[in-house]
N, C-alpha and C positions, 0 to 999 in steps of 0.2 A: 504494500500500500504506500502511497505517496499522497501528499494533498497538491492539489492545482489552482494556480490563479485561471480567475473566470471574468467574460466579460463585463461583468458590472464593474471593474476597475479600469476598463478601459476611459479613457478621458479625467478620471479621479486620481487615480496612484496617489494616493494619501501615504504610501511608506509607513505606516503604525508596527506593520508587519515587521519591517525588515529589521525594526529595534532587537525584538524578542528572540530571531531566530539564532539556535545555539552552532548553528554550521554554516553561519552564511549562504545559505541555498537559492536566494532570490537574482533575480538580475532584471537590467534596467530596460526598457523600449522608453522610445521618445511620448509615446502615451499610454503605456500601462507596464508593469511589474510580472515577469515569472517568475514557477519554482521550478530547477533544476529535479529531475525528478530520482539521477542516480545517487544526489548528494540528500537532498530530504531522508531524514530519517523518521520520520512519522510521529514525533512529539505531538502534534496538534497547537504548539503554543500562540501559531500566530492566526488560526484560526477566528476565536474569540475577539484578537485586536484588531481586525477590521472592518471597519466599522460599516461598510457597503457590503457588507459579505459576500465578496468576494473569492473567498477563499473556502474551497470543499475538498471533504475525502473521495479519493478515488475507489473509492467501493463499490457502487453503485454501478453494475455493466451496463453501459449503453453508447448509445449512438456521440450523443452529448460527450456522456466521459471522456470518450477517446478522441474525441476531435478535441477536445481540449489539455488532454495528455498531452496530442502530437505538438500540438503549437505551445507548450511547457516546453518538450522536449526541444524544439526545433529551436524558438529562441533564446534560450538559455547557453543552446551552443553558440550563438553568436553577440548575442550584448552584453555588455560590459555588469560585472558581479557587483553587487550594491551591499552596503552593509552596514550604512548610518541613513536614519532619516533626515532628510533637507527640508524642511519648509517651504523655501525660497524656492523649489520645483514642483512643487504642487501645486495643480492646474486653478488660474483666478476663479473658472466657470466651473470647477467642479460641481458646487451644490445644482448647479442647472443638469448636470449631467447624471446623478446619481439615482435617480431613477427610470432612466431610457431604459428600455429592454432591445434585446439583438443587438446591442454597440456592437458586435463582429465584425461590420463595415467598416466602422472607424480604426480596427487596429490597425497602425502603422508598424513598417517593416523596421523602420530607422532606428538604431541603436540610443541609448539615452545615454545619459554624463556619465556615470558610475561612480564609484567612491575615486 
């Protein structure tokens, strides 16, 4: 099991998460946050901290899950590892954003700053 960032964080990345996590397993997109899924070791800690909930167990087999594994998986391998929360990068419009449903559209390929 591994937990995944999911679309309600796309256009938010609040960061609450990346404080708590004990392995650094997050990494950065220019509008939303993965979790590396071979580095997650399945605490749940950062689950509870964010605060869009965003963030679910992969338990649940479905269609959903895995497209969201893959895009965990995919860009984790290529954005930069994040491991402090920044303020100062999180989106002005977020609260406009935090209950869109399907953001999928909006995820951007573009790498974000990282630590």
């Amino acid at each position: 099991m591994t937990y995944l960032v999911k679309d309600n964080c796309i256009k938010c990345k609040l960061m609450d998460c990346v404080e708590v996590c004990p392995v650094d397993c997050f990494y950065e997109g220019e509008n939303m946050l993965v979790i590396k899924p071979d580095e997650c070791i399945d605490c749940g800690v950062c689950e509870p901290e964010c605060p869009i909930n965003a963030i679910e167990p992969d338990t649940v087999e479905n269609e959903e899950t895995k497209k969201w594994f893959e895009i965990n998986n995919k860009y984790s391998k290529t954005w930069p590892n994040i491991t402090k929360k920044r303020e100062k990068d999180v989106p002005t419009d977020q609260e406009k954003w935090r209950d869109v449903k399907g953001k999928v559209q909006y995820l951007s390929e573009k790498p974000g700053a990282g630590d």
